[in-house]
Each structure stands twice: as C-alpha cells, then as structure tokens.
MMTF fields as JSON, N, C-alpha, C and O atoms, coordinates in Angstrom:
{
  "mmtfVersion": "1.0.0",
  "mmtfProducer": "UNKNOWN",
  "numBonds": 479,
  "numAtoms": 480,
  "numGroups": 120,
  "numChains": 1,
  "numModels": 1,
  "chainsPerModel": [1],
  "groupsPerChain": [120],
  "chainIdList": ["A"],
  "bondAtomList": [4, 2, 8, 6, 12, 10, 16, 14, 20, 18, 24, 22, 28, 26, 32, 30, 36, 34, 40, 38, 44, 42, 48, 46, 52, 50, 56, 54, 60, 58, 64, 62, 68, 66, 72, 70, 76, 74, 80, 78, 84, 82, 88, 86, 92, 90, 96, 94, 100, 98, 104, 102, 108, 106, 112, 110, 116, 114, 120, 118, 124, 122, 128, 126, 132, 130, 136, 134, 140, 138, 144, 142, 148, 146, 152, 150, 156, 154, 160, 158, 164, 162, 168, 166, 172, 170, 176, 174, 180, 178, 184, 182, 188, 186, 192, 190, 196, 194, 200, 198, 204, 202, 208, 206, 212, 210, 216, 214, 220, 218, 224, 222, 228, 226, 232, 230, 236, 234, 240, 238, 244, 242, 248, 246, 252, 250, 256, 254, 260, 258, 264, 262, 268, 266, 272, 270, 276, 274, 280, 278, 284, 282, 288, 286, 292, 290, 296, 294, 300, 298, 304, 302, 308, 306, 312, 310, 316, 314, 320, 318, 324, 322, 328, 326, 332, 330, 336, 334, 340, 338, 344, 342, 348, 346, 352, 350, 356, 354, 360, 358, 364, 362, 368, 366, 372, 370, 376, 374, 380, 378, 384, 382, 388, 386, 392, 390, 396, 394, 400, 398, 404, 402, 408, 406, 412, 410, 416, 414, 420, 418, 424, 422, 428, 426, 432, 430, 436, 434, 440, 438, 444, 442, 448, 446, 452, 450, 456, 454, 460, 458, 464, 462, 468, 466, 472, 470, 476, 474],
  "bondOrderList": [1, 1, 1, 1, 1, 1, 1, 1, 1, 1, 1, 1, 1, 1, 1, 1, 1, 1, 1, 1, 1, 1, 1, 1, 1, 1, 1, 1, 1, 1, 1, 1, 1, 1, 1, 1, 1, 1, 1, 1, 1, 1, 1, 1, 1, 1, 1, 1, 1, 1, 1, 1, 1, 1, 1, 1, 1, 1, 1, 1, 1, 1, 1, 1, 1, 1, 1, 1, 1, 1, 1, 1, 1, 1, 1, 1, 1, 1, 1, 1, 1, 1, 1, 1, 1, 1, 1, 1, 1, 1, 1, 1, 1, 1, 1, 1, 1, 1, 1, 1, 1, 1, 1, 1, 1, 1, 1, 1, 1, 1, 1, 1, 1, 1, 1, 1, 1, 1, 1],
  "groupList": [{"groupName": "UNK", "atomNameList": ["N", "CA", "C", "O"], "elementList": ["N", "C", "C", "O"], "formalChargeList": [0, 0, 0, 0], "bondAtomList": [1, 0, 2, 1, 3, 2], "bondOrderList": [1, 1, 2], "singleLetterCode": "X", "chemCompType": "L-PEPTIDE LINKING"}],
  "groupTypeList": [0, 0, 0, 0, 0, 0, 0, 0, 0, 0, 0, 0, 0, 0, 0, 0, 0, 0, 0, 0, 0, 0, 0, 0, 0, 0, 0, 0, 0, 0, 0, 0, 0, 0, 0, 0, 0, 0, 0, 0, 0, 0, 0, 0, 0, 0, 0, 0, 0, 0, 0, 0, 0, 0, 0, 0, 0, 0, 0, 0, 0, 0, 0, 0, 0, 0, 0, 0, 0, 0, 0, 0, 0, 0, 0, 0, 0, 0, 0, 0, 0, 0, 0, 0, 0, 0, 0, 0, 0, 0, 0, 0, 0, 0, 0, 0, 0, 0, 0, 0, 0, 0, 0, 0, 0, 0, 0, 0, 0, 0, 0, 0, 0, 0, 0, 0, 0, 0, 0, 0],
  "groupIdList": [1, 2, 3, 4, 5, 6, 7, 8, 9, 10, 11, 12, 13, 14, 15, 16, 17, 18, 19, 20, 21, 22, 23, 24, 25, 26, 27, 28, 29, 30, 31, 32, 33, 34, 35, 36, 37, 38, 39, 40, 41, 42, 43, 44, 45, 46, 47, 48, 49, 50, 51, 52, 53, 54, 55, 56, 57, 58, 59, 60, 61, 62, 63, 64, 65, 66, 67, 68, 69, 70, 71, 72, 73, 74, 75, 76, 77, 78, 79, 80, 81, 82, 83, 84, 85, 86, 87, 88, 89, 90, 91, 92, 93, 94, 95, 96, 97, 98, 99, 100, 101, 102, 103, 104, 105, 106, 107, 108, 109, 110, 111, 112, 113, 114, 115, 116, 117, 118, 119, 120],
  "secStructList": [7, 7, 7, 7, 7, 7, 3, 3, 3, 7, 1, 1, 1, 7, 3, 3, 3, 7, 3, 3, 3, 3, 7, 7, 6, 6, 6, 6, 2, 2, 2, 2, 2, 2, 2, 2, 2, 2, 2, 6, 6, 1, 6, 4, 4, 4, 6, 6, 7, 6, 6, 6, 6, 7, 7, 1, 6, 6, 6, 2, 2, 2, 2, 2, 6, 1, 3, 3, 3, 3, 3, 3, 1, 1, 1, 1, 3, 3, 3, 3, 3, 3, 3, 3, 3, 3, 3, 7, 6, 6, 6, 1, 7, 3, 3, 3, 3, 3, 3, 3, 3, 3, 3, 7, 6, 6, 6, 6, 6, 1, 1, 2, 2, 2, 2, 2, 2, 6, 6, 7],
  "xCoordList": [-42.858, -42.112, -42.17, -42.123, -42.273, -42.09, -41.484, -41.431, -40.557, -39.414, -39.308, -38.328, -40.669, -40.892, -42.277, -43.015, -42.662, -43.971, -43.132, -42.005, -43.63, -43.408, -44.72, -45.727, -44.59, -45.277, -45.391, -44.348, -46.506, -46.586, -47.14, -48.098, -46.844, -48.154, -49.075, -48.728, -49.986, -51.101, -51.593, -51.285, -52.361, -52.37, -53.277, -54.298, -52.71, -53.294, -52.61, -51.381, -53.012, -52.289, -52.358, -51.541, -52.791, -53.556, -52.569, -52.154, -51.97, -50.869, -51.271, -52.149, -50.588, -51.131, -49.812, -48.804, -50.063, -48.979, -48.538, -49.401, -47.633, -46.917, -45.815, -44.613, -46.528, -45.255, -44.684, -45.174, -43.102, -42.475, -42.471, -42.781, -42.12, -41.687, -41.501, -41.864, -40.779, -40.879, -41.975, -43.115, -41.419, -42.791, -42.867, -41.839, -43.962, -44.212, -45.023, -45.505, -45.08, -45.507, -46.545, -46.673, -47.18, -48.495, -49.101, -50.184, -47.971, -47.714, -47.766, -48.695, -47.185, -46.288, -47.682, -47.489, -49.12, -49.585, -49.666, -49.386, -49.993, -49.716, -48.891, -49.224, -47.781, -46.325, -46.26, -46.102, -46.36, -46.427, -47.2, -46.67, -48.786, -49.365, -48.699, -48.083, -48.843, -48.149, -46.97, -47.196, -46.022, -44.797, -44.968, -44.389, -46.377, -46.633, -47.396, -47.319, -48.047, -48.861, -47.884, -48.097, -46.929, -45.892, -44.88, -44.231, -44.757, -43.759, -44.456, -43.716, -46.038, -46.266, -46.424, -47.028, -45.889, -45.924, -44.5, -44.349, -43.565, -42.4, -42.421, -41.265, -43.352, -43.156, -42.518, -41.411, -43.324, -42.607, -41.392, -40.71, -40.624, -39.425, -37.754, -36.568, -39.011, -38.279, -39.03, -39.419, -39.252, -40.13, -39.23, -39.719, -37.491, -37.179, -37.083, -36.731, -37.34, -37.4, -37.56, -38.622, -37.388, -37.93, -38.649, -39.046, -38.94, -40.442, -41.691, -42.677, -41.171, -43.161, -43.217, -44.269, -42.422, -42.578, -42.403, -42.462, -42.186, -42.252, -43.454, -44.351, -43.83, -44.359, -45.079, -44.618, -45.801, -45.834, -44.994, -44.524, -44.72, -43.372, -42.702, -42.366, -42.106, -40.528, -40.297, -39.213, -41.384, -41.213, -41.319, -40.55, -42.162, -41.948, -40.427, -39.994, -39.945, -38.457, -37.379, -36.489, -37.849, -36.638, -36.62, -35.646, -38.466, -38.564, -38.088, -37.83, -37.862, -37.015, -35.323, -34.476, -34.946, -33.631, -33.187, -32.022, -33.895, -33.447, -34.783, -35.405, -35.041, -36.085, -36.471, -35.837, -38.041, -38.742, -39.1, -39.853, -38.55, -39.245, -40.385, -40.387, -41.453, -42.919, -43.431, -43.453, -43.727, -44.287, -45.706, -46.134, -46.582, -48.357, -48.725, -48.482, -49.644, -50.088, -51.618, -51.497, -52.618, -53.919, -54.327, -55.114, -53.742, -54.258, -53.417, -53.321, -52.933, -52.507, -50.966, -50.35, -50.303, -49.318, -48.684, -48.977, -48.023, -47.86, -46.302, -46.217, -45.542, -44.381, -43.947, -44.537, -42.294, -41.613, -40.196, -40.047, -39.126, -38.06, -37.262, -37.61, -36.606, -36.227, -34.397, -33.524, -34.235, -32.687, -32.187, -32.874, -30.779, -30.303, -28.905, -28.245, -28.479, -26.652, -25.849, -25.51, -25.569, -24.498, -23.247, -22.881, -22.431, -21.229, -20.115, -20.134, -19.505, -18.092, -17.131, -16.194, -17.502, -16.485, -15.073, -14.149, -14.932, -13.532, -12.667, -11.482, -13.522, -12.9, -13.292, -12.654, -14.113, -14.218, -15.019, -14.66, -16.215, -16.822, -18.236, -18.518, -19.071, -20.279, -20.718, -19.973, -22.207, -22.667, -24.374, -24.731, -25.003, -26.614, -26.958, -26.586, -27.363, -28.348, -29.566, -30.326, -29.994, -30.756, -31.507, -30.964, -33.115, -33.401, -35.225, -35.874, -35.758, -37.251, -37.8, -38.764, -37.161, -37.65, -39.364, -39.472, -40.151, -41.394, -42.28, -42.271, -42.929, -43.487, -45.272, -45.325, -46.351, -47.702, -47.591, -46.867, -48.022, -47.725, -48.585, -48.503, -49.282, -50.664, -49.782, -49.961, -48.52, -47.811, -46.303, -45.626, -45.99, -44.659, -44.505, -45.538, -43.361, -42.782, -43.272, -43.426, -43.422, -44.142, -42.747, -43.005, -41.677, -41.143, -40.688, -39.805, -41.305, -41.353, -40.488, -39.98, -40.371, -38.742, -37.3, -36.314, -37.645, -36.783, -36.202, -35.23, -37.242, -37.453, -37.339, -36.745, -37.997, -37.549, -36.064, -35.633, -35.461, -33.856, -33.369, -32.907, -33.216, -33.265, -33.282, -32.44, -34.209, -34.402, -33.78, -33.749, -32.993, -32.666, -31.184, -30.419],
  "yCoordList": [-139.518, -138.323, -137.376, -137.728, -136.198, -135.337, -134.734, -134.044, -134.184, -134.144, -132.533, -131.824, -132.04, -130.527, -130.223, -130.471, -129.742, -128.739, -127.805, -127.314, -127.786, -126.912, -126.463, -127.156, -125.946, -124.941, -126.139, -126.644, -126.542, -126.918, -126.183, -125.535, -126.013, -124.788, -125.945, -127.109, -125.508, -126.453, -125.315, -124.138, -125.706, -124.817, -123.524, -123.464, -122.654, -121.713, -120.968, -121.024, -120.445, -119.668, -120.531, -120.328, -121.046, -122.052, -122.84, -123.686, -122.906, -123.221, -124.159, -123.815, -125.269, -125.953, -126.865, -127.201, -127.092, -127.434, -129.19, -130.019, -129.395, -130.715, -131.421, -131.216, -132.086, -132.815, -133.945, -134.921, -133.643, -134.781, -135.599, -135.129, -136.642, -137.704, -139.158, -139.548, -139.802, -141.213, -142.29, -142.321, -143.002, -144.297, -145.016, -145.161, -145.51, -146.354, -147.781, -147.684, -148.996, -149.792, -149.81, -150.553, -149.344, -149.022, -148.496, -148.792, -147.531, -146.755, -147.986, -147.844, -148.934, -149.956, -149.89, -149.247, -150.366, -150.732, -149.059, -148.779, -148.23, -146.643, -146.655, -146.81, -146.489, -146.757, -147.214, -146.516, -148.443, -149.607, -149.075, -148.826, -148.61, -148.447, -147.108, -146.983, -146.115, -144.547, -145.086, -145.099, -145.441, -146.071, -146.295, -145.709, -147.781, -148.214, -146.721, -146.675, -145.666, -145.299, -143.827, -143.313, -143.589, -142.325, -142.994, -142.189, -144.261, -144.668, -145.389, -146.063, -145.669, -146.388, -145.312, -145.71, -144.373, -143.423, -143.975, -143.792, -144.576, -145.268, -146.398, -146.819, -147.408, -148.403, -148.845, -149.384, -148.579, -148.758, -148.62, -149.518, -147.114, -147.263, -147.507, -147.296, -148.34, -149.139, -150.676, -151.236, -151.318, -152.152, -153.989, -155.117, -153.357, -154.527, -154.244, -155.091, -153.374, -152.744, -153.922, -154.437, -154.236, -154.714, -154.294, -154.865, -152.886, -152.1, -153.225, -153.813, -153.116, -154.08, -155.347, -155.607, -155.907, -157.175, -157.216, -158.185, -155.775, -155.178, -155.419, -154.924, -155.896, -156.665, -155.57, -154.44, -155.612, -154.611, -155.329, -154.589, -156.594, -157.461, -156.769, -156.114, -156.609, -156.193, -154.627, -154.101, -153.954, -152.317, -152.58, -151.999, -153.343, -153.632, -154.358, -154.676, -154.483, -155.4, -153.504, -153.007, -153.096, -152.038, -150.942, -150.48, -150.647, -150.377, -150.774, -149.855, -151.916, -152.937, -152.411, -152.653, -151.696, -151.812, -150.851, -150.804, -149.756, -148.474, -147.239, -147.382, -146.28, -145.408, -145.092, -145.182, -144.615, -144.491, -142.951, -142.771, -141.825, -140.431, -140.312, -140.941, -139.828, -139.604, -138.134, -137.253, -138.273, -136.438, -136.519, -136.785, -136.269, -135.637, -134.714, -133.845, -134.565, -133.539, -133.66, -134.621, -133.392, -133.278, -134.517, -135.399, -134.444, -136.124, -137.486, -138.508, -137.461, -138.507, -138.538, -137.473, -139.761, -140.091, -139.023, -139.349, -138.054, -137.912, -138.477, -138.922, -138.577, -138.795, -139.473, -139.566, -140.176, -141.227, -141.248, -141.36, -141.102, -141.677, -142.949, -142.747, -143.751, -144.785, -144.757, -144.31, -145.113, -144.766, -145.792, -146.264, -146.213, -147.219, -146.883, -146.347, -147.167, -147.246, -148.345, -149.266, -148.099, -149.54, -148.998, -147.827, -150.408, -150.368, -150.334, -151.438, -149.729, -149.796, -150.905, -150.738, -152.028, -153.118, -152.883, -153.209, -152.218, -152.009, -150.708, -150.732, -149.699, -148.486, -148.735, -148.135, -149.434, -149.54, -148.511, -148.214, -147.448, -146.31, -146.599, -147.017, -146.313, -146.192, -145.169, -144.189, -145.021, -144.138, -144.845, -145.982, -143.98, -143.99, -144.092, -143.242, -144.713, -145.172, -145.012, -145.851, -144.26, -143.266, -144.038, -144.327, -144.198, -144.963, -145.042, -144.931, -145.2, -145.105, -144.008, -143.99, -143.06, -141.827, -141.582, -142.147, -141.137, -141.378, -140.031, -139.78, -139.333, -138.354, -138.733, -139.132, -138.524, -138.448, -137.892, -136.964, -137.768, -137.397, -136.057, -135.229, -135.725, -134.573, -133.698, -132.48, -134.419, -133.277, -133.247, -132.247, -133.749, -133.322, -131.93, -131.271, -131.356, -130.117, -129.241, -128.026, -129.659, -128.456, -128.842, -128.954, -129.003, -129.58, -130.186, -129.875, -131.074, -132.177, -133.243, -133.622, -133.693, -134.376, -133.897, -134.483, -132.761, -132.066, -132.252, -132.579, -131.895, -132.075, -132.961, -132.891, -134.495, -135.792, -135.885, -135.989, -135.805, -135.828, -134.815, -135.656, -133.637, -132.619, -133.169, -132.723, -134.291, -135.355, -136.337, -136.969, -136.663, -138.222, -137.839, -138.741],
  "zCoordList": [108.825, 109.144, 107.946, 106.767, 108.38, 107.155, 106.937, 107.956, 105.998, 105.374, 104.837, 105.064, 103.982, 103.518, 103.449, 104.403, 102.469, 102.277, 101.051, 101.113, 100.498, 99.241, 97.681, 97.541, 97.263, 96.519, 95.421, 95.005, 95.007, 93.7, 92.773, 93.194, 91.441, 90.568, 89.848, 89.649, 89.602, 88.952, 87.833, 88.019, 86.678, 85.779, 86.079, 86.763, 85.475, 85.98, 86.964, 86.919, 87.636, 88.882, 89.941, 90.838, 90.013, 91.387, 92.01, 91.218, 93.237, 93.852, 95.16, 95.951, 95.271, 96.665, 97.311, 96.689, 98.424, 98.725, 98.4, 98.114, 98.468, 98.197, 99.461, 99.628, 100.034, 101.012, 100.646, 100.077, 101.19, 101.129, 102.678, 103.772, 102.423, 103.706, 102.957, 101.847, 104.035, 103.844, 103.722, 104.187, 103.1, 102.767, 103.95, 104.611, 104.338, 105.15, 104.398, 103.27, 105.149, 104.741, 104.204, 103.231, 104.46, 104.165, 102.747, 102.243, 102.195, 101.127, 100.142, 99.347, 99.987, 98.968, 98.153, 97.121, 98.267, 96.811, 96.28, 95.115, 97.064, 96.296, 95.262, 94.087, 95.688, 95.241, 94.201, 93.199, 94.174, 92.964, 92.226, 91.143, 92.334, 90.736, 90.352, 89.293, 91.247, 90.479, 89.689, 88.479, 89.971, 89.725, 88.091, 87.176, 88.024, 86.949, 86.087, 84.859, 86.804, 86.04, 85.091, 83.993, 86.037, 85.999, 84.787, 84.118, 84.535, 83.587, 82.837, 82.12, 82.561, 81.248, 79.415, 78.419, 79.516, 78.573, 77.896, 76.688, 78.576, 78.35, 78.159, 78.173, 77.923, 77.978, 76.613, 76.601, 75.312, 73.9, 73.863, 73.369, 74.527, 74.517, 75.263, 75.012, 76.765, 77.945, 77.582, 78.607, 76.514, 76.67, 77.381, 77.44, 77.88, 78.454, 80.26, 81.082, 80.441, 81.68, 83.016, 82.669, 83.574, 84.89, 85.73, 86.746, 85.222, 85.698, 85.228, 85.672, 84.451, 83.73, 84.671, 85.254, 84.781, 85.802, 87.798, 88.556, 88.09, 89.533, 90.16, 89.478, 91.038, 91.86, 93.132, 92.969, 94.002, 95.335, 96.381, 97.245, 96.47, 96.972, 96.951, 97.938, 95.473, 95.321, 95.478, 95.229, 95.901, 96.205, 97.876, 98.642, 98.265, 99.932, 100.189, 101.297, 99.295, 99.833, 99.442, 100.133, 98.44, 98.553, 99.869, 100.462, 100.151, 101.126, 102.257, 103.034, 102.655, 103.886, 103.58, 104.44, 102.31, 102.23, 102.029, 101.635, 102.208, 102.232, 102.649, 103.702, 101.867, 102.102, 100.473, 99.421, 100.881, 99.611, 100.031, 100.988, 99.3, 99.484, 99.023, 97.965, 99.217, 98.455, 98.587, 99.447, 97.631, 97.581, 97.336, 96.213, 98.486, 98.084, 98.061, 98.899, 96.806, 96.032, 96.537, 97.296, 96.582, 96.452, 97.364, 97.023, 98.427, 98.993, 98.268, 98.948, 97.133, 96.757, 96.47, 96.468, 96.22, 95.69, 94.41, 93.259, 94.565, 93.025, 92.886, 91.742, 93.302, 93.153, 94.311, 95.388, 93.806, 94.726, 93.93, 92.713, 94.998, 94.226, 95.483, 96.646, 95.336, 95.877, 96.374, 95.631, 97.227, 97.946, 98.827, 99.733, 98.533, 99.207, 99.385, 98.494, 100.44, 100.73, 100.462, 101.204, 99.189, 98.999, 99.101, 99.206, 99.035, 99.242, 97.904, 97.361, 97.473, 96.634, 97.124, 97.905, 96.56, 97.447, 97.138, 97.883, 95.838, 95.382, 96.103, 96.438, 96.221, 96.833, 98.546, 99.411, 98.797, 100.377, 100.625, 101.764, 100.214, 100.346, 99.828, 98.705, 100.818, 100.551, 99.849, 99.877, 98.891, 98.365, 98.233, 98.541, 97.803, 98.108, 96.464, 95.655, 96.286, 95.034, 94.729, 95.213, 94.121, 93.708, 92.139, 91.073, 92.653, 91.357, 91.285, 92.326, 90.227, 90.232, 90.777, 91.543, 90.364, 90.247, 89.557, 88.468, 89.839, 89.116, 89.748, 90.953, 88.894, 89.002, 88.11, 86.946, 88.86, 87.653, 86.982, 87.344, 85.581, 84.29, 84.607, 83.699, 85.559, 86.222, 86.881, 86.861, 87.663, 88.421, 87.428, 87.664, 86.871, 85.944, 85.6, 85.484, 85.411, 85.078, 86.302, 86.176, 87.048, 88.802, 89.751, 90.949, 89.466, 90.146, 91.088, 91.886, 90.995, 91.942, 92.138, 93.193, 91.006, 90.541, 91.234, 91.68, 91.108, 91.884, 93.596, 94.276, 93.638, 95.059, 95.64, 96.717, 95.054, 95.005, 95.597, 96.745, 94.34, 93.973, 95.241, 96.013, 95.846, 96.595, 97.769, 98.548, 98.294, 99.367, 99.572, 100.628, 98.184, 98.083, 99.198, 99.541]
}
C-alpha cells in the first residue's frame, strides 16, 4: 500500500520522487542490510547496540508485530523506520513505539527521516 510520493532533492537541482508505504514480507532482507548499511558509520560509537547482532528473522518478527514504513528512492530501499502499539501496563493506555529509524547515508539530509517519522 502506499502511503505518499514526495519530492526528494539529490545534489544539484535534480529532484525525483520518493515513496512511502508499508513493508511487506518480502522487503525483510532489503530492510535488514540498509538498516546495517544506514547505521554502520555508528558503529564505534553504538558499538553495544543490538543492531550488530539483528538477524533478517528478527526484522521479519517486528514486521509480524507491527508495521515497517519504507521510503524508495531510485528503485531502492533508502529508508525505513519501525512501529509498534504497546501497552502502558501502569497507566492502562496504549502508545506506538517508534524505533530503527534508518536513512542511506546517499539519501540523508533530503528529508526523508522526516517523512519516515511524519508516517510513523
């Protein structure tokens, strides 16, 4: 399903479009390497992360447990952020959890992140 269409800038003047929608199964090994490839510039200074040990399993299980937004740029993956409805057992109120946010280091500052988040 698709979700938007929006303006990405690429350097230069040169503008193309970017859709969002949901992940489908299918998406998960996508997913997983951008994921790895959008956050290894961090690794030195996430180096206890549970990113480094994330699996295409364990992105197909968050997928099963909520929705994965994805944004394509040029045919590919450039971005994904991840969303789930948990529960506040203490206040009795649900809220959506918002996490693994990840943008290609190729589409960063075009805002896309944005948009991500904008979806979540």
């Amino acid at each position: 399903m698709t979700i938007d269409r929006f303006a990405v800038s690429q350097e230069g003047s040169c503008l193309q479009v970017g859709t969002l929608r949901n992940a489908a199964p299918a998406d998960v090994p996508a997913i997983h390497a951008m994921t790895q490839i959008a956050y290894a510039g961090y690794r030195d200074r996430l180096p206890y992360s549970s990113l480094w040990q994330e699996t295409e399993a364990d992105v197909a299980q968050e997928l099963a447990a909520g929705i994965i937004v994805l944004c394509e740029t040029a045919g590919q993956i450039g971005g994904s952020v991840r969303c789930q409805v948990r529960n506040d057992v203490a206040a009795c109120q649900p809220f959506v959890y918002v996490h693994r946010l990840a943008v290609l280091p190729q589409y960063q500052r075009q805002g896309i992140g944005r948009q991500l988040m904008q979806a979540s």
